[in-house]
C-alpha positions as a Markdown table, in Angstrom:
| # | Residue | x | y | z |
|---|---|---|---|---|
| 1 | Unk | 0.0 | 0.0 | 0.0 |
| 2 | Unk | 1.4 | 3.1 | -1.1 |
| 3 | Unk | 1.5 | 5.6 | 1.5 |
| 4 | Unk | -0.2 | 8.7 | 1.2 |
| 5 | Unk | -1.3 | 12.7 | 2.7 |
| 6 | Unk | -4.6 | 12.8 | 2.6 |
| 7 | Unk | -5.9 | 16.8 | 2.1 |
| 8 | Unk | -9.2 | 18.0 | 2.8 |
| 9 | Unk | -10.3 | 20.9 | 1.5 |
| 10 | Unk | -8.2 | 20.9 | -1.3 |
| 11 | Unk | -9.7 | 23.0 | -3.6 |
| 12 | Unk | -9.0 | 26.3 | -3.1 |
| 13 | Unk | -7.1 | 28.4 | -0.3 |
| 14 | Unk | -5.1 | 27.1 | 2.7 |
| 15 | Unk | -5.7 | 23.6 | 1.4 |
| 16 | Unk | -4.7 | 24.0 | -2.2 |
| 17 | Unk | -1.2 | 25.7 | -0.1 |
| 18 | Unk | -1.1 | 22.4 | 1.6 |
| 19 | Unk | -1.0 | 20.3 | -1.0 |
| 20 | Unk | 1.5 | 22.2 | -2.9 |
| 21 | Unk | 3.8 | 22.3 | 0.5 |
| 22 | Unk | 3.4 | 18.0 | 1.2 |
| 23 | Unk | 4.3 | 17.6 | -2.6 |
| 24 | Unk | 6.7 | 20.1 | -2.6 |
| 25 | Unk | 8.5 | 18.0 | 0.3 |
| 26 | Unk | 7.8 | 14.4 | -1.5 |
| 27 | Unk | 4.6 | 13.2 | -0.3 |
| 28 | Unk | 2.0 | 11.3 | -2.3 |
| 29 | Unk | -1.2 | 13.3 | -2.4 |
| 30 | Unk | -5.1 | 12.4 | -1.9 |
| 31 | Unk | -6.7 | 15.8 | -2.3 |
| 32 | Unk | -10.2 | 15.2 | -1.2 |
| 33 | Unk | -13.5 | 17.9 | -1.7 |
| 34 | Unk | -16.7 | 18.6 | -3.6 |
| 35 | Unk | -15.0 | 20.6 | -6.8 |
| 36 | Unk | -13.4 | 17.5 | -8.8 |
| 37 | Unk | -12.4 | 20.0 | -11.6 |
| 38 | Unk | -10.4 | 22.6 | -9.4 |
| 39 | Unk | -9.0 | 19.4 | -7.8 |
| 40 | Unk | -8.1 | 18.1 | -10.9 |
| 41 | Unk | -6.3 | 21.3 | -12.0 |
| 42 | Unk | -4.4 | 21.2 | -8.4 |
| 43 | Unk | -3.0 | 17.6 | -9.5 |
| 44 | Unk | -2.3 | 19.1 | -13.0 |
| 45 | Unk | -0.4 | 21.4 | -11.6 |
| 46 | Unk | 1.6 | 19.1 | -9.0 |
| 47 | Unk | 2.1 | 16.4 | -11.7 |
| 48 | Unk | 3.8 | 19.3 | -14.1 |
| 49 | Unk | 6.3 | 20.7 | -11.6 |
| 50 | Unk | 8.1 | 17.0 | -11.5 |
| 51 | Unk | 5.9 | 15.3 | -8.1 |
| 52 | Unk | 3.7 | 12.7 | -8.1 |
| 53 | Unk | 0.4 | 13.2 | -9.7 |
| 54 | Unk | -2.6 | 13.6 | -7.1 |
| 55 | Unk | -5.2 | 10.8 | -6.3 |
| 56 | Unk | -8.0 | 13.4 | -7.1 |
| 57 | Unk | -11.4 | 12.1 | -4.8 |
| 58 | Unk | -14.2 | 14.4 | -5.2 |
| 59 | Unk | -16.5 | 14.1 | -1.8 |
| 60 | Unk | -18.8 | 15.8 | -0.1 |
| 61 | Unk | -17.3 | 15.5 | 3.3 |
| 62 | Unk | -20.3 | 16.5 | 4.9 |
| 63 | Unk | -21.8 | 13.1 | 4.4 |
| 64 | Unk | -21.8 | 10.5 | 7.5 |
| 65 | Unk | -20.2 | 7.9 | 5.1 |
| 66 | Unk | -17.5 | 10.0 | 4.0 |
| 67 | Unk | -14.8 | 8.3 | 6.2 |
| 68 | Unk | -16.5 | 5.0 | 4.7 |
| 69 | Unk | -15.9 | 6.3 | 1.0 |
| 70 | Unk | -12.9 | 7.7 | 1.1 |
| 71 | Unk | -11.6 | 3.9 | 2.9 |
| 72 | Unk | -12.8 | 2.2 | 0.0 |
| 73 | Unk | -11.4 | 4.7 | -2.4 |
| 74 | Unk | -7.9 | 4.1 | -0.7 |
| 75 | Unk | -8.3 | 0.5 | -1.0 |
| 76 | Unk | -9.1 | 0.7 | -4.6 |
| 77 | Unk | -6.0 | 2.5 | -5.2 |
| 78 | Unk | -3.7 | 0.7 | -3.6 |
| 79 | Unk | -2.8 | 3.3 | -1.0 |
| 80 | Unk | -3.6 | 3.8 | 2.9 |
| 81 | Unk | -3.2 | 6.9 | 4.5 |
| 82 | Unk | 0.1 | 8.8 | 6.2 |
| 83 | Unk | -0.9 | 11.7 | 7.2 |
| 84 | Unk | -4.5 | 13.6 | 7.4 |
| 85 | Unk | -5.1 | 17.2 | 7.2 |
| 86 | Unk | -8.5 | 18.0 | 8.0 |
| 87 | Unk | -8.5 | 21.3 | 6.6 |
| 88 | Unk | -11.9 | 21.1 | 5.0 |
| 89 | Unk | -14.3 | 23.4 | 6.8 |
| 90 | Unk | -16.3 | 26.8 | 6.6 |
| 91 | Unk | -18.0 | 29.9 | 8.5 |
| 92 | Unk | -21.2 | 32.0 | 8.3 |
| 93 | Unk | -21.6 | 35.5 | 9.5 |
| 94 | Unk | -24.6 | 36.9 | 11.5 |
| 95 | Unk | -26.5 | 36.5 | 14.8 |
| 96 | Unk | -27.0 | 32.4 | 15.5 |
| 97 | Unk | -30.4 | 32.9 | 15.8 |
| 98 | Unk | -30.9 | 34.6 | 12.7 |
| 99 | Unk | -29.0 | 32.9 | 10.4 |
| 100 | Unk | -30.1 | 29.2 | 8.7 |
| 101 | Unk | -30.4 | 26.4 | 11.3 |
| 102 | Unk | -29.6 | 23.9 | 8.6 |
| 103 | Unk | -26.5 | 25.3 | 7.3 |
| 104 | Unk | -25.1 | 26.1 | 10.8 |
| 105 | Unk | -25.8 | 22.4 | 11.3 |
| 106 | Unk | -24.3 | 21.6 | 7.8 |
| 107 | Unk | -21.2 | 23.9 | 9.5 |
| 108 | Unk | -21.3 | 21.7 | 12.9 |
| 109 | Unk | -20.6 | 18.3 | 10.6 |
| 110 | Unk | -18.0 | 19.6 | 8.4 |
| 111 | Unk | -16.0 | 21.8 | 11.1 |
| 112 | Unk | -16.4 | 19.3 | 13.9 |
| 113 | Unk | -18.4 | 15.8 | 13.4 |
| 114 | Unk | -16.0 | 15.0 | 9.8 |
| 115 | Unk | -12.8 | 16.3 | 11.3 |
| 116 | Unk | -12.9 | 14.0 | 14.4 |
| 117 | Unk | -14.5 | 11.0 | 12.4 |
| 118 | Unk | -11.2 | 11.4 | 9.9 |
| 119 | Unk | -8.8 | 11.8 | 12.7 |
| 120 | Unk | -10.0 | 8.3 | 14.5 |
| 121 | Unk | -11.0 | 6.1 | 11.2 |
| 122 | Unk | -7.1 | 5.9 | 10.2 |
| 123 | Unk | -5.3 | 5.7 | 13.2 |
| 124 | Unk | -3.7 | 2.3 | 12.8 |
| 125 | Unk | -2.6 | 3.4 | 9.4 |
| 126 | Unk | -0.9 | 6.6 | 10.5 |
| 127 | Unk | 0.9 | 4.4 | 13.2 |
| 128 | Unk | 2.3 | 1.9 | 10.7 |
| 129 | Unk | 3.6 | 4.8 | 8.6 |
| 130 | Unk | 5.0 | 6.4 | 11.6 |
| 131 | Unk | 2.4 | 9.8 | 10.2 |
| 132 | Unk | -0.1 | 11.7 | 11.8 |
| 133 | Unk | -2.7 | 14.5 | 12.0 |
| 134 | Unk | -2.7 | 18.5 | 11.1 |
| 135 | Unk | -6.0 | 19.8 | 11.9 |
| 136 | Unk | -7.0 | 23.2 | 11.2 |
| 137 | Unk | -9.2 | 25.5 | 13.6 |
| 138 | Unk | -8.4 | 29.2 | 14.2 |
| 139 | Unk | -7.3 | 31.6 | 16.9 |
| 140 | Unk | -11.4 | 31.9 | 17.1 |
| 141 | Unk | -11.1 | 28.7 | 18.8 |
| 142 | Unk | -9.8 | 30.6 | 22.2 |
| 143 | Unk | -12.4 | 32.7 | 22.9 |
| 144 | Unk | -16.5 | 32.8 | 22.0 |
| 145 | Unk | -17.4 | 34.6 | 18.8 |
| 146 | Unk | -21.1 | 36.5 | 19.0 |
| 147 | Unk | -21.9 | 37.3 | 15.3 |
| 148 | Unk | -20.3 | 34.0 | 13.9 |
| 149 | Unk | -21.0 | 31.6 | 17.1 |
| 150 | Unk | -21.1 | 28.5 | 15.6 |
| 151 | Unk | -18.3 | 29.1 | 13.9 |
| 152 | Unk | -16.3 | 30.3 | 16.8 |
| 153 | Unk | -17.5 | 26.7 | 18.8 |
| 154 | Unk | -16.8 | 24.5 | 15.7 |
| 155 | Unk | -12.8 | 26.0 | 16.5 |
| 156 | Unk | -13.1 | 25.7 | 19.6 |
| 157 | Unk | -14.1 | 21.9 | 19.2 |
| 158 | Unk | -11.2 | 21.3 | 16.7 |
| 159 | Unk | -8.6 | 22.9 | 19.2 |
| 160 | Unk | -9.5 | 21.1 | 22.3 |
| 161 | Unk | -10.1 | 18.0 | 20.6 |
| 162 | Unk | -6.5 | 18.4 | 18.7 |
| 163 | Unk | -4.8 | 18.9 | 21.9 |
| 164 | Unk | -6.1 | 15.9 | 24.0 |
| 165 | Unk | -5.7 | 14.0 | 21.1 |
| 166 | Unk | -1.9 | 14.8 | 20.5 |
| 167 | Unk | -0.9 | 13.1 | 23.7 |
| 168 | Unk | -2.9 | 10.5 | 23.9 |
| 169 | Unk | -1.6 | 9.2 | 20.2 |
| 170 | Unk | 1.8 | 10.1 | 20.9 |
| 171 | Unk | 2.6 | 6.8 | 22.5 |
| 172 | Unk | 1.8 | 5.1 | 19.2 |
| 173 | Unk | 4.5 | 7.4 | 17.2 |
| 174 | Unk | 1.3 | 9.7 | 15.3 |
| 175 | Unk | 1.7 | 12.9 | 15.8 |
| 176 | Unk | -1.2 | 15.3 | 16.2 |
| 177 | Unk | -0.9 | 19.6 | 15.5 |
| 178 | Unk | -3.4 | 22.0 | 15.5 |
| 179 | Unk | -3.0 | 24.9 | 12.8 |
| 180 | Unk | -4.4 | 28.0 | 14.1 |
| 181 | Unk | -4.4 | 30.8 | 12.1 |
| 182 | Unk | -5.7 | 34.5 | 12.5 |
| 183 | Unk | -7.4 | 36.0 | 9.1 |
| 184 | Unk | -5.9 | 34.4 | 5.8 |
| 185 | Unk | -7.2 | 36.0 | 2.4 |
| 186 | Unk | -9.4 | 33.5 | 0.8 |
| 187 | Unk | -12.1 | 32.3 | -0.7 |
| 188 | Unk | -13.3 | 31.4 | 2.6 |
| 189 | Unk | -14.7 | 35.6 | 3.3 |
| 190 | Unk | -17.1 | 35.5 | 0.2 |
| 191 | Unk | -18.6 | 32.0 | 1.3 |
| 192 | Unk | -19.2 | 32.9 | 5.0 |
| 193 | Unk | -20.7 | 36.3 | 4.1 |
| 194 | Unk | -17.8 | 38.5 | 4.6 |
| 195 | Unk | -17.5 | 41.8 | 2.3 |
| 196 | Unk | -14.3 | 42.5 | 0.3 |
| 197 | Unk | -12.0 | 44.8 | 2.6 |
| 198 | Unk | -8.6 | 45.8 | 1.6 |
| 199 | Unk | -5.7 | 43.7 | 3.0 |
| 200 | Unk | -4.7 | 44.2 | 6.6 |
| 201 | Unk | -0.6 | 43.9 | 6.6 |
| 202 | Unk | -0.4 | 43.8 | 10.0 |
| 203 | Unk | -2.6 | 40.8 | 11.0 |
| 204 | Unk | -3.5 | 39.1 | 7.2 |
| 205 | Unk | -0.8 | 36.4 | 7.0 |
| 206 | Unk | -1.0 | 34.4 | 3.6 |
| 207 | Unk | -2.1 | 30.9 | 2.7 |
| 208 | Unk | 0.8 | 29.5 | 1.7 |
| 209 | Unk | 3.1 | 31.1 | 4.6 |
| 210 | Unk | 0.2 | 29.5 | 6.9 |
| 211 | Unk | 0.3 | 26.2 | 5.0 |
| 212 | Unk | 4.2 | 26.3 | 5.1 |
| 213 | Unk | 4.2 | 26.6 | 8.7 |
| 214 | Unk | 1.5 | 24.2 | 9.3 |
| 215 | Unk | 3.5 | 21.7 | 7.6 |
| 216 | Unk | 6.9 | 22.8 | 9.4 |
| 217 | Unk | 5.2 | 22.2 | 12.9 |
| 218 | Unk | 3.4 | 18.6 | 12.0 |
| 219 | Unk | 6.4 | 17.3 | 10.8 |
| 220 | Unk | 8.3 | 18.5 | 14.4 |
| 221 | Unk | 5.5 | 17.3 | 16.6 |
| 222 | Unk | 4.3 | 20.6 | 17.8 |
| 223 | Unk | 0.8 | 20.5 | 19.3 |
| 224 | Unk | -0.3 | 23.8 | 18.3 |
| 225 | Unk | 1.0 | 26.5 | 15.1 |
| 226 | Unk | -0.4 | 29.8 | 15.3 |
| 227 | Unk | 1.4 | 31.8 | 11.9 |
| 228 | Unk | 1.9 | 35.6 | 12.4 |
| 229 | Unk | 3.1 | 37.4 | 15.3 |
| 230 | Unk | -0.3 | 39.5 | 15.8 |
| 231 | Unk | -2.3 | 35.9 | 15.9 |
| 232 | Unk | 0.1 | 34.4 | 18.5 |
| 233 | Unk | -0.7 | 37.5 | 20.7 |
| 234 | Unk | -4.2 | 37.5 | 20.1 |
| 235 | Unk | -4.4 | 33.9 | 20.9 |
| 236 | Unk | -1.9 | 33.2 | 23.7 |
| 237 | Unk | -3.5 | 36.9 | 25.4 |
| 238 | Unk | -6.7 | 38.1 | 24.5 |
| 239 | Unk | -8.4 | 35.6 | 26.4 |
| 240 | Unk | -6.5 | 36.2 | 29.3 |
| 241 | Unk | -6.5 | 39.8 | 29.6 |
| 242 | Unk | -9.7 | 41.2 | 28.5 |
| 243 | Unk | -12.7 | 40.2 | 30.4 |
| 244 | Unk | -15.4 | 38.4 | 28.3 |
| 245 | Unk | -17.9 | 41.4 | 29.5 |
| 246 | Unk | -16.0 | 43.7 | 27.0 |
| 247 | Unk | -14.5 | 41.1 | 24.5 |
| 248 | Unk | -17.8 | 40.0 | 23.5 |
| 249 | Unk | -19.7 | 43.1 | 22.2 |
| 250 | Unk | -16.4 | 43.8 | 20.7 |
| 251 | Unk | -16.4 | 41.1 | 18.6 |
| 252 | Unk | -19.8 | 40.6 | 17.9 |
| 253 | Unk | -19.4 | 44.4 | 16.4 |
| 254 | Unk | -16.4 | 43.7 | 14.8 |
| 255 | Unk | -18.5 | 40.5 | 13.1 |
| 256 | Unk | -21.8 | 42.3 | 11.7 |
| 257 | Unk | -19.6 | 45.1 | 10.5 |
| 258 | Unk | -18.0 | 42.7 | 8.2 |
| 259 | Unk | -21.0 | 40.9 | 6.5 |
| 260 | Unk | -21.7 | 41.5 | 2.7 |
């Protein structure tokens, strides 16, 4: 069985950056998500810069047998996984309340209910391959997010979930990090309902330096990667030092200001 890095998410953004990195550094790609042709394109891509070319799985990950598909999938090409990157995910601005119950729920699978069903279906094959797990939440998993709560919790999930989980796999040799990045331009703003705003230099950091890192800190065993200096002080200290009676108004202005 060939071994491979399975990437989530791979269609666009920090995931696309993600599979260029893994390939760049000689892994053999899965690059899982719904758009097969902007997957296909990725592998195009890989396959013409000299690496091997993509296992292209298009999936809706949102399903409850997508761990079950993509196993068979694996099986029928001869390959078992290394590594997983659970980077598939996505956010909706507004008031909880307000917004569509169903797609915060839809939100809730992807963000939370698919990432921890990937990181347990393959343990025993990340363990024989000596591999392991990159998830990716946010610094909005460290504090509560009014304007894009579900959201905010789905981080907080993947965070607390990453952490527990990277010691008690790191007896079996499969290391676990948890990729937390502050605001990355992608095509993740237009799909959560975020209007266009001009790039902030001094907290934007980009896909593929967040990617780079991500990879960088997986491959060292660290449990958590926050990329950017402004993100690591926002979340090693905002949680801290501003009381949740001021930090949430804050925030929850900061959210509805943003919306389309």
């Amino acid at each position: 069985m060939t071994p491979v890095a399975v990437i989530t998410g791979a269609s666009a953004g920090i995931g696309a950056e993600l599979a260029r990195v893994f390939a760049a550094n000689g892994h053999a790609l899965a690059l899982v998500a719904r758009r097969e042709q902007r997957l296909r394109e990725l592998a195009d891509e890989i396959a013409a810069a000299g690496r091997a070319k993509p296992l292209v799985l298009p999936l809706d990950l949102a399903q409850r047998d997508a761990a079950s598909a993509l196993r068979k999938a694996f099986a029928d090409n001869n390959c078992e996984p290394q590594y997983i990157v659970n980077n598939a995910g996505f956010g909706l601005i507004g008031r909880a309340a307000e917004l569509d119950r169903g797609q915060q729920l839809e939100m809730i699978d992807l963000n939370a209910r698919t990432l921890l069903d990937l990181s347990l279906a393959f343990v025993d094959s990340l363990e024989r391959h000596r591999g392991g797990i990159l998830n990716v939440a946010s610094v909005a998993g460290v504090m509560p997010g009014p304007g894009s709560a579900v959201y905010y919790a789905s981080k907080a999930f993947a965070l607390s979930f990453s952490e527990a989980l990277h010691y008690e796999l790191k007896p079996r040799g499969v290391r676990v990090t948890c990729l937390c990045p502050g605001p990355v331009p992608t095509e993740f703003q237009s799909r959560a309902g975020i209007a266009e705003s001009a790039p902030n230099w001094l907290i934007d950091v980009p896909a593929a330096r967040v990617a780079a890192a991500g990879y960088r800190g997986l491959m060292r065993g660290k449990r958590v990667v926050v990329p950017g200096l402004v993100p690591k002080l926002l979340f090693a200290l905002v949680p801290r030092l501003i009381p949740k009676s001021v930090l949430l108004p804050q925030l929850e202005a900061r959210q509805l200001d943003r919306r389309a």
